[in-house]
LUMLUMDREN-2810 file (N, C-alpha, C; in Angstrom, 1 decimal):
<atoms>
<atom><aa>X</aa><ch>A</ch><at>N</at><xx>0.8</xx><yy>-1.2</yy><zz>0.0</zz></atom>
<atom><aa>X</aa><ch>A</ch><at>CA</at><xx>0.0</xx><yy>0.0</yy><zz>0.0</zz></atom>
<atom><aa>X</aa><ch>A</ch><at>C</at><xx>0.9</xx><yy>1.2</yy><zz>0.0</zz></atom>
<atom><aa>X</aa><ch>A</ch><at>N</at><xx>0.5</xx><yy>2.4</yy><zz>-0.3</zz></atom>
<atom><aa>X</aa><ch>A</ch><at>CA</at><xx>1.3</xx><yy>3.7</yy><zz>-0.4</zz></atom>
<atom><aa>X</aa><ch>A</ch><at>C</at><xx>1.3</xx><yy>4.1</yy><zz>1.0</zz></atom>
<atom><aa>X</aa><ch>A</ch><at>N</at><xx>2.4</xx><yy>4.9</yy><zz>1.2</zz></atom>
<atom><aa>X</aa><ch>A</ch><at>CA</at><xx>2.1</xx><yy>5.6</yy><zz>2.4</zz></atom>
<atom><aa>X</aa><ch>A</ch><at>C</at><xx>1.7</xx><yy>6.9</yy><zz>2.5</zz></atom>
<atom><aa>X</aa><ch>A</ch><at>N</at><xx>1.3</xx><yy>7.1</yy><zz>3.9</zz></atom>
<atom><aa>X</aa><ch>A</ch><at>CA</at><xx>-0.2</xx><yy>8.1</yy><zz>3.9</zz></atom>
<atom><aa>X</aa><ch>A</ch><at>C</at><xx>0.8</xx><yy>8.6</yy><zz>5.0</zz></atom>
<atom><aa>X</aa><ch>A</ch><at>N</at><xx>1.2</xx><yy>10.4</yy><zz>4.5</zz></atom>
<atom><aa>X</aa><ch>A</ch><at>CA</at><xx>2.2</xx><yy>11.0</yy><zz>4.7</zz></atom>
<atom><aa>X</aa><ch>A</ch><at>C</at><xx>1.1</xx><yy>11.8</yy><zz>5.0</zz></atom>
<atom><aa>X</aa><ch>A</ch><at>N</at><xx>1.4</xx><yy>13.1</yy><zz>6.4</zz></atom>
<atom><aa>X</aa><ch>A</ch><at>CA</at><xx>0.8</xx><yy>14.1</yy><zz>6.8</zz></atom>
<atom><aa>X</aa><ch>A</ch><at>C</at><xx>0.6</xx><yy>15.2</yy><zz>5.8</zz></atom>
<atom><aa>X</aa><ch>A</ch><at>N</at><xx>1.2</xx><yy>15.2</yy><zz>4.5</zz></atom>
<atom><aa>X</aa><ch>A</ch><at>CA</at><xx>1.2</xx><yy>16.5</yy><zz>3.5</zz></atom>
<atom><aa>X</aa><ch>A</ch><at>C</at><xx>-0.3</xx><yy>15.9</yy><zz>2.8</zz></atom>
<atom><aa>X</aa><ch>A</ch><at>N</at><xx>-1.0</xx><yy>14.8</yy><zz>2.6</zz></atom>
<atom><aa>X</aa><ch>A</ch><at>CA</at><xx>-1.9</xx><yy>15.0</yy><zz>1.7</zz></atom>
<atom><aa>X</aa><ch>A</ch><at>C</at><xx>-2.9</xx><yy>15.8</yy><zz>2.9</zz></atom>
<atom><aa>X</aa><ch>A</ch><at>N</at><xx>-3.5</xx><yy>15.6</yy><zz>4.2</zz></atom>
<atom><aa>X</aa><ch>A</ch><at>CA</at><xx>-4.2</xx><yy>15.9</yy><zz>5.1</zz></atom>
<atom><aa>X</aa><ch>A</ch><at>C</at><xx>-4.7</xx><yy>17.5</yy><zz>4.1</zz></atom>
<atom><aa>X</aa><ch>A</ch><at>N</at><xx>-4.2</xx><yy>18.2</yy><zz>3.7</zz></atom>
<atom><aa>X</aa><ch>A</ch><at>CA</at><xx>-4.4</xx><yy>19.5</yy><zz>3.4</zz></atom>
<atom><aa>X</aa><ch>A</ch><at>C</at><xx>-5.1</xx><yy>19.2</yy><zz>2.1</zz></atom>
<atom><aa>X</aa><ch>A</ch><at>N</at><xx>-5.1</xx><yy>18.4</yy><zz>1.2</zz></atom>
<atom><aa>X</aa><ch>A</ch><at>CA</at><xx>-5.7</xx><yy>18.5</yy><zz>0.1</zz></atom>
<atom><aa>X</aa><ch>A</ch><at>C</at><xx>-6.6</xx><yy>17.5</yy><zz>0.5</zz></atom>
<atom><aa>X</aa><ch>A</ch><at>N</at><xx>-6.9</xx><yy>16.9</yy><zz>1.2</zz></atom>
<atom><aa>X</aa><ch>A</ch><at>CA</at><xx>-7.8</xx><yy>15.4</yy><zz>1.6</zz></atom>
<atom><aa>X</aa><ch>A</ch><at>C</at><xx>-9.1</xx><yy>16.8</yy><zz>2.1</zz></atom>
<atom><aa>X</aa><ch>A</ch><at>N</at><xx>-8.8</xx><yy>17.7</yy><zz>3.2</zz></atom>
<atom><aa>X</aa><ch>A</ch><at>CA</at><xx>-9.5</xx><yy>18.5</yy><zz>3.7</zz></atom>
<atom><aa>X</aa><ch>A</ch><at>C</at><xx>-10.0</xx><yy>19.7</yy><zz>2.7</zz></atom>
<atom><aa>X</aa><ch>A</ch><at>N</at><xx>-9.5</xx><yy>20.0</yy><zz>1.7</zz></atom>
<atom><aa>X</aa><ch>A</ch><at>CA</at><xx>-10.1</xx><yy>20.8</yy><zz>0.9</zz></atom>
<atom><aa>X</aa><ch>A</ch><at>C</at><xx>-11.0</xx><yy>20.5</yy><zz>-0.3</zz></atom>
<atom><aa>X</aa><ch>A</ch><at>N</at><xx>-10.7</xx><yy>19.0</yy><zz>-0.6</zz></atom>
<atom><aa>X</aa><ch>A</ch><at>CA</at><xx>-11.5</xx><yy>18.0</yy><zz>-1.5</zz></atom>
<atom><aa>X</aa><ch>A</ch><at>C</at><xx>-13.1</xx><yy>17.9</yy><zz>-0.8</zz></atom>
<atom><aa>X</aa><ch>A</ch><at>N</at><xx>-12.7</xx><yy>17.7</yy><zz>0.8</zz></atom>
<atom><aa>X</aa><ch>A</ch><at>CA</at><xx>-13.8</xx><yy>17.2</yy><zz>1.4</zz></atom>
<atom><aa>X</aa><ch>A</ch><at>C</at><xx>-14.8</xx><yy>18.8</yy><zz>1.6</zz></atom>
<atom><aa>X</aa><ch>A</ch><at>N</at><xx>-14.3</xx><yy>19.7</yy><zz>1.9</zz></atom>
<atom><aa>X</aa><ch>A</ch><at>CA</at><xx>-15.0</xx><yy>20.9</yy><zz>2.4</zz></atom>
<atom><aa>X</aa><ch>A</ch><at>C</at><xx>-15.5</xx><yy>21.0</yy><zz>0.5</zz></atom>
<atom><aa>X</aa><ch>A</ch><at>N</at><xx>-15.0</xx><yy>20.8</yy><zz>-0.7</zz></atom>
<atom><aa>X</aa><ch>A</ch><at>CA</at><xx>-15.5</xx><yy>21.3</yy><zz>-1.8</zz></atom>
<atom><aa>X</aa><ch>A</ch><at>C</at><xx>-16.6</xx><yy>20.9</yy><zz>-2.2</zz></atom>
<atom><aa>X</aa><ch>A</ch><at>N</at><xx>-16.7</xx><yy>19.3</yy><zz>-1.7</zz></atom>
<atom><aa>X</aa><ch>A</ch><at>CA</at><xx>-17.7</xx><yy>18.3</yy><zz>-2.4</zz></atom>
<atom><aa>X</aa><ch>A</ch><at>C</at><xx>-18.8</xx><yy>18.6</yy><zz>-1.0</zz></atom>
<atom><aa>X</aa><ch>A</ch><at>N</at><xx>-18.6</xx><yy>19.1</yy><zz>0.7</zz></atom>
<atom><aa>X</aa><ch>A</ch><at>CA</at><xx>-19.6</xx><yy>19.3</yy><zz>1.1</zz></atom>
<atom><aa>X</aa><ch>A</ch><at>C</at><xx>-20.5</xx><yy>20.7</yy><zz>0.3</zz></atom>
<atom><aa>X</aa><ch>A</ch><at>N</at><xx>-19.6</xx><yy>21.4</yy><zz>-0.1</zz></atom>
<atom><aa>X</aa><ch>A</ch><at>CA</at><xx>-20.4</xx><yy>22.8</yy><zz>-0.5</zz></atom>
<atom><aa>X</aa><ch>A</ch><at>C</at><xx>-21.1</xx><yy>22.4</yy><zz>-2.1</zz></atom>
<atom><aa>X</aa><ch>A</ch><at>N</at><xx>-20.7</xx><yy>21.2</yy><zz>-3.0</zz></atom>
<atom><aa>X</aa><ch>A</ch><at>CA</at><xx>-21.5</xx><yy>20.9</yy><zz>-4.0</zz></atom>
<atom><aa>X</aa><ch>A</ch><at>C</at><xx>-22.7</xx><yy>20.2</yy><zz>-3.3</zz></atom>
<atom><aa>X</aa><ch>A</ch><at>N</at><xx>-22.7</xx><yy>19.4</yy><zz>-2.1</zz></atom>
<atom><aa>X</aa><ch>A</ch><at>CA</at><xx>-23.6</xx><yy>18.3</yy><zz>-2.0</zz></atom>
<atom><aa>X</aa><ch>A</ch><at>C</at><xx>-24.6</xx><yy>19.6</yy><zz>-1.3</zz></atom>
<atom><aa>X</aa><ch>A</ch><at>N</at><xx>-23.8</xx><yy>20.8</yy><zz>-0.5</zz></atom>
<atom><aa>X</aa><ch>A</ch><at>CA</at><xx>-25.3</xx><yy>22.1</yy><zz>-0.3</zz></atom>
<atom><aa>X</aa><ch>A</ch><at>C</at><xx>-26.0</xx><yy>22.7</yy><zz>-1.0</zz></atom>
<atom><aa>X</aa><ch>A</ch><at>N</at><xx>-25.5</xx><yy>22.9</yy><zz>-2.1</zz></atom>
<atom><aa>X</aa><ch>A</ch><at>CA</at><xx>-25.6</xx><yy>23.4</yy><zz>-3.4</zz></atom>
<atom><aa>X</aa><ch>A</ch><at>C</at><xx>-26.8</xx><yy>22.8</yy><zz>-4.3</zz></atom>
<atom><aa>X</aa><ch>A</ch><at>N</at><xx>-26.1</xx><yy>21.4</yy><zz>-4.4</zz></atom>
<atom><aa>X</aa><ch>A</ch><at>CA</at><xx>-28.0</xx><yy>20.3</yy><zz>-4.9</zz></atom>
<atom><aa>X</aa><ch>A</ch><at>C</at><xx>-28.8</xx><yy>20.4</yy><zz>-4.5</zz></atom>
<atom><aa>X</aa><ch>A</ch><at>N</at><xx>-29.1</xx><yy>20.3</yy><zz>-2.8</zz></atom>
<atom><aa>X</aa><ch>A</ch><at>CA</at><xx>-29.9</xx><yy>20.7</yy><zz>-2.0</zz></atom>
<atom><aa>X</aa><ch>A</ch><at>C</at><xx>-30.8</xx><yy>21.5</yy><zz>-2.2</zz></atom>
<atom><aa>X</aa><ch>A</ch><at>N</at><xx>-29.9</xx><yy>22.9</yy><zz>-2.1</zz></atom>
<atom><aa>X</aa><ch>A</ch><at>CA</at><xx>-30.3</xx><yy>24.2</yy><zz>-1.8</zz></atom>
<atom><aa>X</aa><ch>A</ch><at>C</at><xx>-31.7</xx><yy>24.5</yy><zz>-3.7</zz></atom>
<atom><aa>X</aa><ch>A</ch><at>N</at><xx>-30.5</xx><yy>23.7</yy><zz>-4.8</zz></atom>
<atom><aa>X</aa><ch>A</ch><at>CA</at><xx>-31.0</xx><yy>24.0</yy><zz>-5.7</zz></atom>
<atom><aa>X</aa><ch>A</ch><at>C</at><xx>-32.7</xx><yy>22.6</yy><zz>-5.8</zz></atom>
<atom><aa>X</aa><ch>A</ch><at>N</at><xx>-32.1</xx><yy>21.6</yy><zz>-5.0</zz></atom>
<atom><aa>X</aa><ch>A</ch><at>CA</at><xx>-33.8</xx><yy>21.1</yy><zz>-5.6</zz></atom>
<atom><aa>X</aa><ch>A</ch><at>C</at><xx>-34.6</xx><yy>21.4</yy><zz>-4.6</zz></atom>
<atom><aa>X</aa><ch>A</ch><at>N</at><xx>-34.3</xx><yy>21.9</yy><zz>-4.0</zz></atom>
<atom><aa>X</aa><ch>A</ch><at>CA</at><xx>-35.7</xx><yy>22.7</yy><zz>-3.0</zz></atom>
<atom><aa>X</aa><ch>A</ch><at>C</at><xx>-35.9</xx><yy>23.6</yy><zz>-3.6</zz></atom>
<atom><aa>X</aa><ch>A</ch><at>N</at><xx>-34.7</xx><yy>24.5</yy><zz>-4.0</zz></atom>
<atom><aa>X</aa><ch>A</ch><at>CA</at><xx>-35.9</xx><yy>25.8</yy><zz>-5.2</zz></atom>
<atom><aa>X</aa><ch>A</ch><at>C</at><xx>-36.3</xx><yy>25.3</yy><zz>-6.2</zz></atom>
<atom><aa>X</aa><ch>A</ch><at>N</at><xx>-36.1</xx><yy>24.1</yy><zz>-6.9</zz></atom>
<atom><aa>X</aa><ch>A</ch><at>CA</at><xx>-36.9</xx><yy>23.7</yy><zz>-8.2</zz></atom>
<atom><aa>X</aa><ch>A</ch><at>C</at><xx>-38.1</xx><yy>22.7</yy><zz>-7.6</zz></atom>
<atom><aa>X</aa><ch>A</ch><at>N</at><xx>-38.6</xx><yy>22.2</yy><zz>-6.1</zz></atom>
<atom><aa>X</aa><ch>A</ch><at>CA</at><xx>-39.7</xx><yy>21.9</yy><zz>-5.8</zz></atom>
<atom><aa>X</aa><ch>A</ch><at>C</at><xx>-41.1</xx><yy>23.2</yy><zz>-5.7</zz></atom>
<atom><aa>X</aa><ch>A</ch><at>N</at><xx>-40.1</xx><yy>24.3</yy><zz>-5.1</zz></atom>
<atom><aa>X</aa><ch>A</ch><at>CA</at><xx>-40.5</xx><yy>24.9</yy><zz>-4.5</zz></atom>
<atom><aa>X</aa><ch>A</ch><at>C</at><xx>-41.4</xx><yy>25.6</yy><zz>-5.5</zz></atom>
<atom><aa>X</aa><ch>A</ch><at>N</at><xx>-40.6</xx><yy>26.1</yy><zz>-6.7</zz></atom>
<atom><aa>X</aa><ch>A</ch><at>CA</at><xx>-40.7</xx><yy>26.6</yy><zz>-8.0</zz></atom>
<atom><aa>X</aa><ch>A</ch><at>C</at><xx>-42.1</xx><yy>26.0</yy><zz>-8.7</zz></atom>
<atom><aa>X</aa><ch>A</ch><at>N</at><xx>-42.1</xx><yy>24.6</yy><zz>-8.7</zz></atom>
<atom><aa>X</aa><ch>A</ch><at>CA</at><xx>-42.8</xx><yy>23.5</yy><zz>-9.5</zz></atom>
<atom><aa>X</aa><ch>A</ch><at>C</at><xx>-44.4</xx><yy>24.0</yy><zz>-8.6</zz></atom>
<atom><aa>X</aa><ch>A</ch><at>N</at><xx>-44.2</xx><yy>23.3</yy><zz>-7.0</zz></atom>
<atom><aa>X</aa><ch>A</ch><at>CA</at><xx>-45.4</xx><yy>24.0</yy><zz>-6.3</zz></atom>
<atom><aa>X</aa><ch>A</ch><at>C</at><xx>-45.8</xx><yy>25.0</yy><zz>-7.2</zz></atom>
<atom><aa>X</aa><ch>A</ch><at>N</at><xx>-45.7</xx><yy>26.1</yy><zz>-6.9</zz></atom>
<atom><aa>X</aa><ch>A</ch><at>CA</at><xx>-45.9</xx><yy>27.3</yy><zz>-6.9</zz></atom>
<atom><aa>X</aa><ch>A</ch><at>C</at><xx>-46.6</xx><yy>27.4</yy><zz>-8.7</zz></atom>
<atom><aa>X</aa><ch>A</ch><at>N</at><xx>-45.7</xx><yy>27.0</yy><zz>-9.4</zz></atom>
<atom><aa>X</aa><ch>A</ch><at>CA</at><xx>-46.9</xx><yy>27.0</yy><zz>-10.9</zz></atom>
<atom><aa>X</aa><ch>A</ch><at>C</at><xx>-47.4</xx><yy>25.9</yy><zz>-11.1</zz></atom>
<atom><aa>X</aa><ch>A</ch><at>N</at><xx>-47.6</xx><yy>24.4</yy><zz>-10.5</zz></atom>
<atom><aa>X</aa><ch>A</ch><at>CA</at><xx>-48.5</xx><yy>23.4</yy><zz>-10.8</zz></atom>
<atom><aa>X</aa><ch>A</ch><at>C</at><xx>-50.0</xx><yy>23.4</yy><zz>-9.9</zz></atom>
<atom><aa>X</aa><ch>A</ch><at>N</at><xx>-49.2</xx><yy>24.0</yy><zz>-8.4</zz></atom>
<atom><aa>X</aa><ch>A</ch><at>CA</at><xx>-50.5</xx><yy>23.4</yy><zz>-7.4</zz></atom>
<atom><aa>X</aa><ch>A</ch><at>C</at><xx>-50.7</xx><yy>25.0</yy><zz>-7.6</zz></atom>
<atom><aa>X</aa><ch>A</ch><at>N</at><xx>-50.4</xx><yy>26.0</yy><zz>-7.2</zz></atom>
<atom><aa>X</aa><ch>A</ch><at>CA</at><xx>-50.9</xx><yy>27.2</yy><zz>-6.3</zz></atom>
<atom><aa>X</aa><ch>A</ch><at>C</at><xx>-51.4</xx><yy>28.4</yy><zz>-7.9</zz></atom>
<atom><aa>X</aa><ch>A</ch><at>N</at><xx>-51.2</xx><yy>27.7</yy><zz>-9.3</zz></atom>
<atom><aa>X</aa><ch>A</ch><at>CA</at><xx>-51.3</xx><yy>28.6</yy><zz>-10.4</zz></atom>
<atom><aa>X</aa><ch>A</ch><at>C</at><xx>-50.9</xx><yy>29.8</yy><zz>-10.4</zz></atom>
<atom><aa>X</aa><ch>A</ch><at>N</at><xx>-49.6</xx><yy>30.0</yy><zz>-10.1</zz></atom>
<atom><aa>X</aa><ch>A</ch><at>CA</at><xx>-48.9</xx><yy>30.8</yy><zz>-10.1</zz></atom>
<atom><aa>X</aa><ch>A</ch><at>C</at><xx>-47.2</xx><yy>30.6</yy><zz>-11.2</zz></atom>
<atom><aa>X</aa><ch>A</ch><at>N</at><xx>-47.6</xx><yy>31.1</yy><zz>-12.2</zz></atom>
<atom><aa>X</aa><ch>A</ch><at>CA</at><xx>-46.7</xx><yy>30.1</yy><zz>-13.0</zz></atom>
<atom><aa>X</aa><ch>A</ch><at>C</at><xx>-45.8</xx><yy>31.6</yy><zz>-13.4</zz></atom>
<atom><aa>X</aa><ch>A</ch><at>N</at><xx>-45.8</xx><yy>32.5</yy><zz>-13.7</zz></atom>
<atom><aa>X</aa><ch>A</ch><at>CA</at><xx>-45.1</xx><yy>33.7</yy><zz>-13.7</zz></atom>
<atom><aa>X</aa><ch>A</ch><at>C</at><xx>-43.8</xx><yy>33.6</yy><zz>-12.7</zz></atom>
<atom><aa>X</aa><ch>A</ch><at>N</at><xx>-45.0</xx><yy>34.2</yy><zz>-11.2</zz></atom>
<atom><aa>X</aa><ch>A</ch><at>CA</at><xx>-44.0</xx><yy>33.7</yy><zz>-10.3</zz></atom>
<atom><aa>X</aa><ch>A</ch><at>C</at><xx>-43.0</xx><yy>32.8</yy><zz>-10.0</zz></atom>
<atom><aa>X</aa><ch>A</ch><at>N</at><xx>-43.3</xx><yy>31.4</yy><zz>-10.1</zz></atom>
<atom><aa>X</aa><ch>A</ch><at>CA</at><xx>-42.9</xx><yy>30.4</yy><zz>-10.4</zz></atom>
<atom><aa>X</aa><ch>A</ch><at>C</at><xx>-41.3</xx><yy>30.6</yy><zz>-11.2</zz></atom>
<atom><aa>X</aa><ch>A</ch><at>N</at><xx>-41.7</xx><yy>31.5</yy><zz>-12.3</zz></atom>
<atom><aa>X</aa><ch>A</ch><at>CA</at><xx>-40.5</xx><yy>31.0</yy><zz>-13.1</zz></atom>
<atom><aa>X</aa><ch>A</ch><at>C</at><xx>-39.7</xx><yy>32.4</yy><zz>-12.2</zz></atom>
<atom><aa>X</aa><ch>A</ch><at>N</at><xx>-40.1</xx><yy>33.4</yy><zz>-12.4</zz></atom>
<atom><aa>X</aa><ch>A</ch><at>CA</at><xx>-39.2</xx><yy>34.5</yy><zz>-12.0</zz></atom>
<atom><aa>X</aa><ch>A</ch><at>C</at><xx>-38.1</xx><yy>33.9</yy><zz>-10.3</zz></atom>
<atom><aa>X</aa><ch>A</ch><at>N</at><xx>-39.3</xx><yy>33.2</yy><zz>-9.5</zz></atom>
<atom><aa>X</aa><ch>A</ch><at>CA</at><xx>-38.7</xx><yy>32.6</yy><zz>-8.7</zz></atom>
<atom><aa>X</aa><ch>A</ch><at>C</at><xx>-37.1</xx><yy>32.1</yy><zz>-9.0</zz></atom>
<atom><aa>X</aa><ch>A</ch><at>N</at><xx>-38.1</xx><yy>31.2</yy><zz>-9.8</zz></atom>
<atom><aa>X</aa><ch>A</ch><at>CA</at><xx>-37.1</xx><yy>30.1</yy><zz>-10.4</zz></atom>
<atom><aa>X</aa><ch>A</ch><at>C</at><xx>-35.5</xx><yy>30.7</yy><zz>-10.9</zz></atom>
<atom><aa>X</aa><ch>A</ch><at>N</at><xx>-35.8</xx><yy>31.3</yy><zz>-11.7</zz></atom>
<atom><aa>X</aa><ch>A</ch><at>CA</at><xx>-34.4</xx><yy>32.0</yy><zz>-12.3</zz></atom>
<atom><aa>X</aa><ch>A</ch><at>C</at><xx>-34.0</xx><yy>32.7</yy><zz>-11.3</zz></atom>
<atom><aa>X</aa><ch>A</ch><at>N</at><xx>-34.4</xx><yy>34.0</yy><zz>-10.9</zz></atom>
<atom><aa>X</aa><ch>A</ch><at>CA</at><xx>-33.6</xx><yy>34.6</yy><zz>-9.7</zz></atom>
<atom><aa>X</aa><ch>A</ch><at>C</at><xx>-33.2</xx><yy>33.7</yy><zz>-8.6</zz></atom>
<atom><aa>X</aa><ch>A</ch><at>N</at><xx>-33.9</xx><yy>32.9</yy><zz>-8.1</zz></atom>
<atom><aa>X</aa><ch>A</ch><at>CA</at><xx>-33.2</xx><yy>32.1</yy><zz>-7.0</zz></atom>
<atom><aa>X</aa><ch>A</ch><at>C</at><xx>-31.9</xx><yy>31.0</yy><zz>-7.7</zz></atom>
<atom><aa>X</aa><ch>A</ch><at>N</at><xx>-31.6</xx><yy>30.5</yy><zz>-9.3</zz></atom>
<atom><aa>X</aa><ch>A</ch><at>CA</at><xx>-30.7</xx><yy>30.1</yy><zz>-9.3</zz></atom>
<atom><aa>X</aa><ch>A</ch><at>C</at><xx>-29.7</xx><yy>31.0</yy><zz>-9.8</zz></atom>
<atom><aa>X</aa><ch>A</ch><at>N</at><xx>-29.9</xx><yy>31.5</yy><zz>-10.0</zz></atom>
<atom><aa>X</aa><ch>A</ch><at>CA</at><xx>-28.9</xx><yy>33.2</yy><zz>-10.3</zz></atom>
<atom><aa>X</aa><ch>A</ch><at>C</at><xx>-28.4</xx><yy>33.3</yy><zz>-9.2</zz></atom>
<atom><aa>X</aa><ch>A</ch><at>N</at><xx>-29.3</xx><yy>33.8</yy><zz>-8.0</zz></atom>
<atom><aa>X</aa><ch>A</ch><at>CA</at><xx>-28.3</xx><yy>33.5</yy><zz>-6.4</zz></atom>
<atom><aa>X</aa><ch>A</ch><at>C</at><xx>-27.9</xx><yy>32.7</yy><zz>-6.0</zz></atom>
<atom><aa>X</aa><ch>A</ch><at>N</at><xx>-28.3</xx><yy>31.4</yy><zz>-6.4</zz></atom>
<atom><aa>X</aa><ch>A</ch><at>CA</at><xx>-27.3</xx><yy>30.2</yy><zz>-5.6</zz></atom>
<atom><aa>X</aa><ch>A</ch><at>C</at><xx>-26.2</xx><yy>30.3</yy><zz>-6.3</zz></atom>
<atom><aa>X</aa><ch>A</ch><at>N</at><xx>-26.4</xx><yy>30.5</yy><zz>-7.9</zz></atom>
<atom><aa>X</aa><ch>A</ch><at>CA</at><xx>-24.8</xx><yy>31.1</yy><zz>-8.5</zz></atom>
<atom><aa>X</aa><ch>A</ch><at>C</at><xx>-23.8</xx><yy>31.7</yy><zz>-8.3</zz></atom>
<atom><aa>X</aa><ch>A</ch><at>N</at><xx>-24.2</xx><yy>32.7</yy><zz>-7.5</zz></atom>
<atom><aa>X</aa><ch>A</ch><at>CA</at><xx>-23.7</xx><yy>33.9</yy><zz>-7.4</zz></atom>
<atom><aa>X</aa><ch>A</ch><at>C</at><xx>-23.0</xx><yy>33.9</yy><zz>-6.4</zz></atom>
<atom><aa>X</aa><ch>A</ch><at>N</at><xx>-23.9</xx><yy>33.2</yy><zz>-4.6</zz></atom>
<atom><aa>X</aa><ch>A</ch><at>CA</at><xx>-23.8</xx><yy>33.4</yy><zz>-3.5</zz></atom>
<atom><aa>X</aa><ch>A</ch><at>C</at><xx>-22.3</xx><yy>31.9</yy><zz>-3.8</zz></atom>
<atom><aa>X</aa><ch>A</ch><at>N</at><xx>-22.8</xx><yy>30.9</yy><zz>-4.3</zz></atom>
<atom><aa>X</aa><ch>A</ch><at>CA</at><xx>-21.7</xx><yy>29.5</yy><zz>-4.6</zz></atom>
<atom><aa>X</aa><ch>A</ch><at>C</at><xx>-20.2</xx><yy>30.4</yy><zz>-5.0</zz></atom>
<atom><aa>X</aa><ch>A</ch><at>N</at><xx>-20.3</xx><yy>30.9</yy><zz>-6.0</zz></atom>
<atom><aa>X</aa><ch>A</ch><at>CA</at><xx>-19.1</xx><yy>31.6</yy><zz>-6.8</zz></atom>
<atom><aa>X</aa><ch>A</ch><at>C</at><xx>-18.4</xx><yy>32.3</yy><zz>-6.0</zz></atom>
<atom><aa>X</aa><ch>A</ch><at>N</at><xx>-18.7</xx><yy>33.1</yy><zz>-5.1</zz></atom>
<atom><aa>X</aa><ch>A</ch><at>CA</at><xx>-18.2</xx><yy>34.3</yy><zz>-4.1</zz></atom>
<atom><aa>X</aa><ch>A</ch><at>C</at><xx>-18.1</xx><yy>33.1</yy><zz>-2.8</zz></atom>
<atom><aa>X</aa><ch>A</ch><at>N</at><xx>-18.4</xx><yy>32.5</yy><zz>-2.5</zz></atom>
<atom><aa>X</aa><ch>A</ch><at>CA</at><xx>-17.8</xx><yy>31.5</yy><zz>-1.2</zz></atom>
<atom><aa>X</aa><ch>A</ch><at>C</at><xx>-17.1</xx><yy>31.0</yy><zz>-1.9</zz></atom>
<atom><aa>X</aa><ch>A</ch><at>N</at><xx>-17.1</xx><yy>30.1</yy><zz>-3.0</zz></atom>
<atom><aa>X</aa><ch>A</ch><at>CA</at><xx>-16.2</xx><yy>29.6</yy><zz>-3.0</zz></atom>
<atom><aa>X</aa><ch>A</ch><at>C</at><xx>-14.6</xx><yy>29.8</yy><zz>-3.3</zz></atom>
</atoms>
């Protein structure tokens, strides 16, 4: 087996913080595309819906790109 030298620790830890902030990111994004869906299937509000829709993924864009 290789040896597991204290120098990967830093890149092991920035792999892991990257892939939690994608796995928030999915999240964040299929609750606004439930949220979205509601809002023009059940509540007929389908304007809203979409305006929702884009502006809230524009922000998770946005807010993702500047943390990260």
């Amino acid at each position: 087996m290789a040896d597991q030298s204290d120098d990967d620790f830093p890149a092991h830890a920035q792999t892991y913080e990257s892939f939690n902030k994608l796995v928030l990111f999915t999240i964040l994004f299929v609750v606004l595309l439930l949220a979205c869906m509601a809002l023009g299937l059940v509540g007929n509000l389908g304007l809203l819906s979409l305006v929702l829709g884009i502006g809230g993924t524009i922000a998770l864009l946005i807010a993702f790109a500047v943390l990260g």
